[in-house]
N, C-alpha and C positions, 0 to 999 in steps of 0.2 A: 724149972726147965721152960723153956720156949720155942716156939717152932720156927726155922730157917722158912727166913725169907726166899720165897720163889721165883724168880723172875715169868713173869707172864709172854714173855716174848723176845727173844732171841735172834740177831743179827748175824749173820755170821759170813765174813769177807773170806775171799778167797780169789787166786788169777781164776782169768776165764778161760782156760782150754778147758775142752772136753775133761780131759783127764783130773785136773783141780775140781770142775763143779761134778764131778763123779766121785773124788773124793768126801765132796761135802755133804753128797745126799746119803752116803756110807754114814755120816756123823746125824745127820738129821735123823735117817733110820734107828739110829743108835740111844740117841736121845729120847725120840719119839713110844721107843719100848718101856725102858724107864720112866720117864715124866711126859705121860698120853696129852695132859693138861696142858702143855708148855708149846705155844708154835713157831715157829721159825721162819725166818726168810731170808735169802741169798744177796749178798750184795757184791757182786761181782766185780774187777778192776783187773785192768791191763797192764801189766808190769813190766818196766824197762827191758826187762829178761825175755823177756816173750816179743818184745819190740824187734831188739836186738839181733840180728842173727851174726854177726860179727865174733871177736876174741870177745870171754868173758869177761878179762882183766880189765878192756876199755872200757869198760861198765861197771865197776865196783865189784866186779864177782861173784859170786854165789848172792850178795845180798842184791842184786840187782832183779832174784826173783822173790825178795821180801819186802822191799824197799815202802811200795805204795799202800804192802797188804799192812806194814807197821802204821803207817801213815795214817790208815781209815779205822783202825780199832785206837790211837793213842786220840784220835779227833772228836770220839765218839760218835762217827760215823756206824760202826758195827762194835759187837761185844764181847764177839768171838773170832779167831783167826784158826785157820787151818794149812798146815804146813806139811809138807815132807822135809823128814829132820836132813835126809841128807842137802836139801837147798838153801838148809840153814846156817849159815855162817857160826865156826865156831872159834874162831881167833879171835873175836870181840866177842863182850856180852850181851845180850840179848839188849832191845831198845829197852832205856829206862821206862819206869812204869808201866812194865808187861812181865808177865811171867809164865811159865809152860804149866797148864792147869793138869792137863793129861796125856799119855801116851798110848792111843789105841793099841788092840792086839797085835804085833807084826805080821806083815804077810812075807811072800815068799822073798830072799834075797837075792835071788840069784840074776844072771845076764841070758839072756837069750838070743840066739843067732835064725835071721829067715832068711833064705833063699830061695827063691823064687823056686831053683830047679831042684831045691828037697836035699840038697848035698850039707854033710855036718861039715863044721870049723876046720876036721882033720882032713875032708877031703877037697877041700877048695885049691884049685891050682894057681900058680902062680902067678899073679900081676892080677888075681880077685880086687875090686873096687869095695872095701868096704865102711860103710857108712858112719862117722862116728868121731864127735868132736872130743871125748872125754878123755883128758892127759889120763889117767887111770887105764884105760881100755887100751889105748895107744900104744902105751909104756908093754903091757903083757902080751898084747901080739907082736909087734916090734920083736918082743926077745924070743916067745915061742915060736910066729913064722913067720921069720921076715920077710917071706916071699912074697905077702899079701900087701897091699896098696891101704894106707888109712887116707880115706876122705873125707875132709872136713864136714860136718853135716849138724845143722840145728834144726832148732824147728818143733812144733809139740808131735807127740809119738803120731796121728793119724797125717799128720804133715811127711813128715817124713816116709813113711810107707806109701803114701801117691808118689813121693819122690822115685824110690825104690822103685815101683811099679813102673812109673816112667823112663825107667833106665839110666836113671843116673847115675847111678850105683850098681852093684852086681850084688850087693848082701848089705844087710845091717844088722848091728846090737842093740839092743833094747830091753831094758828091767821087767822081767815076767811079771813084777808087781804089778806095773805100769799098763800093760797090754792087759792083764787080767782086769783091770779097776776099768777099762772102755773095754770089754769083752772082745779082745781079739787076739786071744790065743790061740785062734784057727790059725795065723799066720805062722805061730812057733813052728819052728825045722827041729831044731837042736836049745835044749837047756843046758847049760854050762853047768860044771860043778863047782864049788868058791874054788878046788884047787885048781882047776885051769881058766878063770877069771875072776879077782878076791872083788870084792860087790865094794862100792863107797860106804863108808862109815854113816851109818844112819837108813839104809837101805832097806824098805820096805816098811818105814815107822812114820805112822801119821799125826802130828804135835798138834794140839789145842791151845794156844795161847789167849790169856786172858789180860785186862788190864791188870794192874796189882789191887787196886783199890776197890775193884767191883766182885766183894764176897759171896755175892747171892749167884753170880754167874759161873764163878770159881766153886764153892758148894756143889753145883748142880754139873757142871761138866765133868769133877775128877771123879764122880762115879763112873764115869767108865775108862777110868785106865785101869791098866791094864802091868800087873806086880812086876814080872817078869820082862816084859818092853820096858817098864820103866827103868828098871836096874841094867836093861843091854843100852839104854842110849846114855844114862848117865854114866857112864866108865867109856861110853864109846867117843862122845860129846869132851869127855875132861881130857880124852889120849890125844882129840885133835887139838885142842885149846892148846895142851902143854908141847904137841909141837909146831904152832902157829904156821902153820901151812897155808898157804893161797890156794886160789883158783886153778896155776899150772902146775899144782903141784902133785902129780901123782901119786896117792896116800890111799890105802885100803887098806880093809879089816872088817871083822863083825865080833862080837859078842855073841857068846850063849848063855842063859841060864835056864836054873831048875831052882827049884822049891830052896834048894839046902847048896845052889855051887854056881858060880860065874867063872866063865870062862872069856878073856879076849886076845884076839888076835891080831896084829899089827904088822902091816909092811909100807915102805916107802920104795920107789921105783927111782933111779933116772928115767929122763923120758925117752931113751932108748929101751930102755927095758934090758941094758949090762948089767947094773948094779942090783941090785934088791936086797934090802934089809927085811929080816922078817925076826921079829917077836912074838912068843904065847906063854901068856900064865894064868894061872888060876886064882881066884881071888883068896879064896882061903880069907881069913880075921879079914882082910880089907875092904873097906868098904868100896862101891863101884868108881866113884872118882878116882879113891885112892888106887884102883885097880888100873883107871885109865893113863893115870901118872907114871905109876911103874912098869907099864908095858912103854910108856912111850920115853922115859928116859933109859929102859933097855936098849931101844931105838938109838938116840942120845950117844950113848954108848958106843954105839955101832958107827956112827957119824953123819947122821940122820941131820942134823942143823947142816953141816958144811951142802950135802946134797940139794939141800930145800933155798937153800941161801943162793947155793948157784944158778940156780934156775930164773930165769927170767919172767917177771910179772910187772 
């Protein structure tokens, strides 16, 4: 026997809104209980995505908020990257020579709604301004009330609430993850349930990617993933893979598991929010890919390719 090489010191890239170097000192914490020895430091970078406040699609899409973080771990600039899976592109593979070391515990999925004057989603009247670029979000208020106004709106979450505050808007949606990880879920009104807003695939799951080739850093991070995240993002990650979805594609679902059973769920939207396909099964013998597969060629099925194909990206 021999004993695993330690690394002495750990880089760790991430965008720089609030809410990214909040997630990162969530992983530094994390680290630092397990391996006391081991110190860390922040390498922070500005990402197309964050640049951006324009359509997704003109900027490569979801990988536009990964693009620079792949960049600065493949250079060996940093050693470690940290991600929220849902800003992970999952219609292409991961950048060669990286791979996801671990999947912290999940936090909460769900959407949350603030309004300044404390009124929930059901009671907002009609021609409400609300806040909210996500073809996802869009698609499910469109069809439950179409009374209410979608306004375009980016920006990292405390950008956006001076927004709100400023009146540009009359309400917003935003991931109770997201608000919890900068502590401001003072501002929560109303928590959505997934049945009347289904969360993005990957929602509320923090990924640790490492180079492929660097063991000692790979060793020392996948102590903290986390069994059960790991098996919700793998079937959730292979559902969107196998139906190569874009940026406007309106596409929701989560995963659940336990000790002994996974569970996922899948729906596709027009971006009116007319149509919706929705799939759930349980993995039983299959493994979580496999599971991601056969919820989304149930989808498939349903005519999920023609919906996603007609959509414009």
């Amino acid at each position: 026997m021999y004993a695993m090489s330690v690394p002495e010191h750990i880089r760790i890239v991430s965008r720089d809104s609030p809410m990214a170097l909040a997630q990162v000192e969530r992983v530094r914490a994390e680290l630092a209980a397990l391996h006391p020895g081991i110190r860390t430091a922040v390498v922070p970078v500005k990402t197309t995505g964050d640049r951006w406040l324009g359509d997704l699609s003109e900027v490569d899409g979801k990988g536009a908020f990964t693009k620079e973080v792949d960049a600065a771990l493949l250079s060996g600039a940093a050693d470690l990257a940290v991600h929220c899976v849902k800003d992970v592109p999952a219609d292409r593979p991961l950048p060669a020579g990286t791979t996801f070391a671990a999947f912290l515990r999940r936090d909460d999925i769900r959407d949350a709604l603030i309004h300044p004057g404390g009124l929930g989603l059901a009671d907002l009247p009609a021609g409400t301004r609300v806040g909210t670029s996500s073809v996802r979000r869009i698609a499910q208020l469109s069809a439950a009330h179409p009374h209410l106004e979608c306004v375009p709106f980016r920006g990292n979450a405390n950008r956006r609430l001076a927004k709100l505050y400023a009146g540009e808007v009359d309400a917003l949606l935003l991931a109770v993850a997201g608000l919890e990880r900068i502590d401001r879920t003072d501002v929560i009104t109303e928590v959505l349930p997934v049945e009347t807003m289904c969360p993005p695939l990957g929602a509320g799951i923090l990924a640790l990617q490492c180079r492929e080739d660097d063991s000692a850093t790979i060793d020392v991070v996948s102590d903290l993933n986390h069994p059960e995240t790991y098996r919700e993002a793998m079937a959730e990650r292979m559902f969107l893979h196998v139906l190569q979805g874009h940026c406007n594609s309106p596409i929701a679902g989560f995963a659940t598991a336990a000790p002994d059973e996974l569970w996922l769920r899948g729906r596709v939207f027009s971006p009116d929010g007319k149509t919706v396909l929705d799939a759930r099964e349980s993995a039983g013998r299959l493994t979580p890919p496999d599971l991601g597969t056969s919820v989304a060629l149930a989808l498939l099925r349903q005519g999920a390719r023609d919906l996603i194909d007609g959509i414009d990206h």
